[in-house]
N, C-alpha and C positions, 0 to 999 in steps of 0.2 A: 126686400126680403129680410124683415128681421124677426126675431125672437125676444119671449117675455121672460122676465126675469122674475126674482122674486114673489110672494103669497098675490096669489089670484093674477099671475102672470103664468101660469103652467106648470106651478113647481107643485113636486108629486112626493111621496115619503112611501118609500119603495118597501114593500110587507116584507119581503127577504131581509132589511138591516136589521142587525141584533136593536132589542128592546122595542120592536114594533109590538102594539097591541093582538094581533093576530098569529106572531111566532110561538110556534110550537116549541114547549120545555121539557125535556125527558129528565126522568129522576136518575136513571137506569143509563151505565153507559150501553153503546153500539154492543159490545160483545156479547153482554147478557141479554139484551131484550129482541137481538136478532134470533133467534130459535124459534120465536112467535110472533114475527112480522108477519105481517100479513104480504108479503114481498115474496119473505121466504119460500111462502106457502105456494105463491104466484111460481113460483123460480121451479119447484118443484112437481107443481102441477106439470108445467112446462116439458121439464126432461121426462117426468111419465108417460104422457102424453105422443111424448118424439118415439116412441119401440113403435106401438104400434102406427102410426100415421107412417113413419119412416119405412116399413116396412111393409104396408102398400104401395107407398110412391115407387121406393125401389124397385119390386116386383114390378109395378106398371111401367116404369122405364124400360126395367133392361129388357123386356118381352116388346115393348113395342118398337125399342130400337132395333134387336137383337130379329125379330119378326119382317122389319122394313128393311134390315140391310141385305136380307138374305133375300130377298123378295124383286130387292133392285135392278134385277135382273131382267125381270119383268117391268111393265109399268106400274103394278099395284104397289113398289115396294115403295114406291115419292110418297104417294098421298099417305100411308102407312105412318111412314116416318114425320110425314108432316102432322099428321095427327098423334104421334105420341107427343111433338115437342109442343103442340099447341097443349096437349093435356098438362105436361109439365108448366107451362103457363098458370094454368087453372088450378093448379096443385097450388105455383108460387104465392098468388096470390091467397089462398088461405091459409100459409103459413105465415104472411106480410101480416095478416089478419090475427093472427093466433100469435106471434110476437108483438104484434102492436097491443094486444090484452092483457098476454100472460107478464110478459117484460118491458111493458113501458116503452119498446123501441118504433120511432117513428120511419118508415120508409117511404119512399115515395115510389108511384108506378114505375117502372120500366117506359123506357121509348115504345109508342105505339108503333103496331105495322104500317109498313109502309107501301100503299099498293098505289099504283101508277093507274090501274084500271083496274074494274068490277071482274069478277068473275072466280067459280072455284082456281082455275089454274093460278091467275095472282096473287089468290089468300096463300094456297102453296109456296107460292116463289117467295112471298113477304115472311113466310114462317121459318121457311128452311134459312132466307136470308140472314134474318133477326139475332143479334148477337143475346137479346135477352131469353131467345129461345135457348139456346146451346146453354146459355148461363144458367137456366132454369134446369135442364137436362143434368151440367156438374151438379148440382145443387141436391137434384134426387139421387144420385150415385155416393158422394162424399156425405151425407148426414147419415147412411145406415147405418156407417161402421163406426162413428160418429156418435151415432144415437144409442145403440148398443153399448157402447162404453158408458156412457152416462149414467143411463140405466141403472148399469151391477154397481157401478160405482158409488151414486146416488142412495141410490135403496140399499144396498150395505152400510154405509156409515150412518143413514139415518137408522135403517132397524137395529143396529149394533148399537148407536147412543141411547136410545130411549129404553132400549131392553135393558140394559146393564145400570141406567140411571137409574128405574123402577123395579130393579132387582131386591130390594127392602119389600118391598111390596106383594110380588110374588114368588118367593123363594120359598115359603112355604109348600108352594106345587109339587116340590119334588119328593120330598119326605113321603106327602098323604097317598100319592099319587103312582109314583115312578120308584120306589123304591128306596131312591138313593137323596145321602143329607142335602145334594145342591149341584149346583154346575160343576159336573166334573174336569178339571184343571190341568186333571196327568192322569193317567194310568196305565195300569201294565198286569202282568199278572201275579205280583206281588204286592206291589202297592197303589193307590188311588189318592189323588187328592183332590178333595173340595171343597167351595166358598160355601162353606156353612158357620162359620163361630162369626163373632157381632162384628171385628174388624176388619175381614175377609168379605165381608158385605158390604161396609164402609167405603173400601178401597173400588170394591167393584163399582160404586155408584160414582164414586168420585172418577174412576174411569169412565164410564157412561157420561158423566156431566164432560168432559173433555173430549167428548166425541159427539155431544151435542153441539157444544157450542160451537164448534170446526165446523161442523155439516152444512150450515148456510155458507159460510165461506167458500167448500170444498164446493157446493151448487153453486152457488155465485160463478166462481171460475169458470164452471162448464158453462155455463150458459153464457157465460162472455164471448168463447167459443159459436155457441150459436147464434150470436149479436153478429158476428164478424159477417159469419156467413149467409146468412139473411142479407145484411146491409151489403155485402159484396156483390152477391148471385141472382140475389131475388131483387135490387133496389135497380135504379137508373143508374147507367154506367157515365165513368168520370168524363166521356164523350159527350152524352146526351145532357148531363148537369149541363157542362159549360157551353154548349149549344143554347141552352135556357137562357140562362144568363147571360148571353151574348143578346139573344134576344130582347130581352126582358130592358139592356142595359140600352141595346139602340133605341128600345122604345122612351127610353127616360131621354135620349140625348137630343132625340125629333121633339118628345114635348118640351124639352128643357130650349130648343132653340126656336120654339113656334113661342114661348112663353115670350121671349128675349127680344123676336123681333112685333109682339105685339104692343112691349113695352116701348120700344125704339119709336115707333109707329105715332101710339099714344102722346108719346113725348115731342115730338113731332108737330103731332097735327094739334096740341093744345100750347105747346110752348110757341116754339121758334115761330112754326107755319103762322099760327094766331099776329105773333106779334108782326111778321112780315104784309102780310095782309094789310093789317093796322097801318106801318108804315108807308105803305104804297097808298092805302086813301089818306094821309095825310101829307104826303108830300104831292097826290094833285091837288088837293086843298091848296096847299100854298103856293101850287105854282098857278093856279085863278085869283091868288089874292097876291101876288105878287105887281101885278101893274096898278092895282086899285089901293094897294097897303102894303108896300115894302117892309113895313116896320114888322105888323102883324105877321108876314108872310116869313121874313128872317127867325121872329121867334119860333115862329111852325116846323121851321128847318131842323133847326135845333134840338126840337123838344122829339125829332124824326130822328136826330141823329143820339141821342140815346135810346131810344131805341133800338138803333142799329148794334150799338154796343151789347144791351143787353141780350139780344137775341146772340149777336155771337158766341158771349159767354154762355149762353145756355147748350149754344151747339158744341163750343166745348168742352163742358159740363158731360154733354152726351156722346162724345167721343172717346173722353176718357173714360169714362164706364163701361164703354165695348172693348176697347182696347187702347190705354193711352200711348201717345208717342216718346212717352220717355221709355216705356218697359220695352219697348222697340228698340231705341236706340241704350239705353243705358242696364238695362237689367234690371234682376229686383229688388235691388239695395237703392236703388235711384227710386225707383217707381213706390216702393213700400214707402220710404220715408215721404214722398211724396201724400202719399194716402194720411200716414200718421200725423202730418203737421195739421192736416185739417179733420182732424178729433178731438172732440170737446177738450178731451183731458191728454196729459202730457202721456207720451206715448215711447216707449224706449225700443230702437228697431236695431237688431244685429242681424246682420245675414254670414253666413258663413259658408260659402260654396267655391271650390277653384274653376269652374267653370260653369257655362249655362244649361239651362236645360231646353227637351224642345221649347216650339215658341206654347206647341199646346196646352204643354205639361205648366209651361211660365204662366202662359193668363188663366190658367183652372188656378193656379195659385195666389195669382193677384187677387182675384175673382174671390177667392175664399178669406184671406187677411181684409179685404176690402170691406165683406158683408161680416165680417166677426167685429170689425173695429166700429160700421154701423151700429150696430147691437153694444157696444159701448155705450158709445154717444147716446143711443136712444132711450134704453133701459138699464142699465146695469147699476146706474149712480155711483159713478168709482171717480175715482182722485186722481188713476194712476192708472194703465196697460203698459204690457210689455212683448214685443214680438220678435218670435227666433225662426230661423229657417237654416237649416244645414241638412248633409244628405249624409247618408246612414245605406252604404252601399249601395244596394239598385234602388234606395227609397228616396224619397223627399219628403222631410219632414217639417212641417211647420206648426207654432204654436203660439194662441193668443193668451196673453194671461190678465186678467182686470183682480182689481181687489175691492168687487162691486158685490151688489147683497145674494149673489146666485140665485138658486132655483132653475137652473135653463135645462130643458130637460128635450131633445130629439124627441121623443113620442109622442111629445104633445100637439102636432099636427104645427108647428109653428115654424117659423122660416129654417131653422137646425135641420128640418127633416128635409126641404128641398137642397139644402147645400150637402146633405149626406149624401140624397140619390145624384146629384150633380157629378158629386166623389167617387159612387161605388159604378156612377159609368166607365170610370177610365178603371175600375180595379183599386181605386182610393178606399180611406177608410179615415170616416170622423169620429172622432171620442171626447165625450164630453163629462167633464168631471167638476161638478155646478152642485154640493152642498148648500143647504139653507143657510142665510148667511155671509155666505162667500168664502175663500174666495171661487174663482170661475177658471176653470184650465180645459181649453180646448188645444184638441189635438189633432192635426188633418195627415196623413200617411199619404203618399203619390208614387205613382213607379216613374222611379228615375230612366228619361229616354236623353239624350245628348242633344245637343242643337247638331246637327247634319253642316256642314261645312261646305260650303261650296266653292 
């Protein structure tokens, strides 16, 4: 399971680093040229948009809850109630839709129902059941008042910036039109003041321009707001995530050990098995030519009994790669240096831990220094590695460092990507910081579990 290093070994030049050909240069900083993003404009569609949607949902909740609870008394009022929270479903979903356009925010579905058996009575039980339902139900009640605020807020600072900024513009209206020199300021029955002389117009715009440029920001905020609550009410709850990924991670640890034992297998039936075979028709050989040809027959022995040697070393070749007997008995300061003396290149190994970890936690660890130090040897062309492990509270952290030509890059479909999902089954996490170049710094994170004491 190793990884390529360096130009037409995987290595990738990531559009996002400053001076790539494809990054985007503004002249303009952020403050000025947000007023006519096209974000903005998204941001604001957005809070428009929420009065009135907001205020059907609303209506439709509280009427069909408010209609079901009173109803309960009877039996119309279930299915009632079960059809307003399924409607709030169907609401959720196209505001998952309408945030996922207007704001760029990605949600993912809700837990599906869960029905045991067909029938309207089970859609009921699975809807009343459903925590995504009730979540969908807060979610129409808390965005009206919500939405509302947005709203006045939104729409006043925006039509208060652009009027007062383009107040040069139309100030004239008021003279031809309305009577009076301009925006009246103060008045009373004595006196009136208004922006009509050139610097009074000046200032006004210049306040306008400072209440333009705020208004994407002061939108921004709000909509942060409804970032929250979308991904809170409307998205899968922090249940049903780690239900996924509980899922998602056993399935990586079935493939990961059906991988493991086909490689065992493999190894197996081409190495050792092979050469056992081999040795068993060679030593009847010699034991029919032993009465006709002693002489022939002793070298046959021989040439059997390397054989025998090499198969052993092969078997423990393949023992240690599932699990050797030093990490067993001595830990991973035994067993790592073990691994590093047979790397191409000089290897510097510090462990630093007051005590062990599980045995699990140890050989995903072995297991990971073992195929990073490969990927040494095989690709990286360095002079030199070096390996750290010490624990960082509940973590385990380990790191390979080579001063080899990088380029190793996790996405590239190359062995980095099975020793990540290897990692992220137990809750691990690999990072790989591989410049063209070099040098190479990986970095593997594990959650610290203690060895159990018996």
């Amino acid at each position: 399971m190793a990884t390529e290093y360096g130009q037409g070994y995987g290595f990738r030049t990531d559009p996002g680093l400053p001076g790539h050909a494809g990054e985007r240069r503004h002249r303009l900083p952020a403050a000025l040229r947000a007023p006519v993003e096209g974000r903005t404009w998204r941001e604001l569609g957005f809070v428009l948009l929420s009065l009135p949607i907001s205020i059907l949902l609303f209506t439709y909740a509280i009427t069909m809850v408010s209609l079901g609870a009173g109803l309960l008394v009877t039996f119309l009022g279930v299915p009632v109630l079960a059809a307003g929270l399924a409607g709030c479903r169907g609401f959720g979903a196209v505001e998952r839709a309408r945030a996922r356009g207007l704001l760029g925010l990605e949600v993912g579905e809700p837990e599906p129902l869960r029905m045991k058996r067909q029938g309207f009575t089970a859609w009921m039980g699975a809807v009343l059941k459903s925590g995504a339902s009730w979540r969908a139900l807060l979610y129409a009640v808390l965005q009206f008042p919500w939405a509302v605020l947005s709203f006045v807020v939104s729409v006043t600072v925006w039509s208060v910036g652009w009027s007062l900024l383009t107040y040069p513009l139309w100030f004239w209206v008021f003279p031809m039109y309305t009577g009076q020199d301009g925006i009246q300021l103060y008045g009373d029955e004595r006196h009136q003041i208004y922006l009509d002389n050139p610097f009074e117009i000046t200032v006004t715009a210049g306040v306008g321009l400072l209440f333009t440029l705020a208004t994407p920001w002061i939108v921004r905020a709000l909509t942060m707001v409804d970032r929250v609550m979308v991904y809170g009410l409307l998205g899968p709850s922090r249940l049903a995530t780690r239900v996924v990924e509980l899922e998602s991670d056993r399935g990586a640890v079935v493939d990961t050990a059906a991988a493991d034992l086909r490689r065992i297998e493999r190894d197996l039936h081409d190495g050792a098995q092979a050469r056992l075979v081999a040795l068993a028709m060679d030593l009847g050989l010699a034991k029919e030519k032993l009465r006709e040809d002693p002489q022939v027959a002793a070298q046959m022995v021989d040439e059997a009994h390397g054989e025998v040697k090499t198969a052993l070393q092969e078997l423990r070749d393949l023992a240690r790669g599932i699990h050797p007997a030093v990490l067993t008995d001595r830990g991973l300061d035994a067993a790592l240096s073990s691994v590093a003396s047979r790397c191409t290149v000089p290897v510097q190994v510090e462990v630093d831990l007051g005590e062990r970890p599980a045995p699990a936690i140890e050989g995903i660890a072995y297991f990971t220094v073992s195929e990073l130090l490969q990927n040494v040897s095989k690709h990286a062309r360095a002079t030199w590695a070096a390996v750290e492990v010490w624990r960082t509270e509940n973590r385990l952290m380990l790191q390979v460092v080579d001063n080899g030509v990088g380029g190793a890059d996790v996405s590239a479909g190359s062995g980095l990507a099975g020793l990540a999902e290897r990692l992220d089954a137990v809750d691990g996490i690999l990072v790989v910081d591989s410049p063209g170049g070099g040098p190479t710094r990986v970095t593997a994170e594990l959650p610290w579990r203690a060895e159990r004491v018996r």
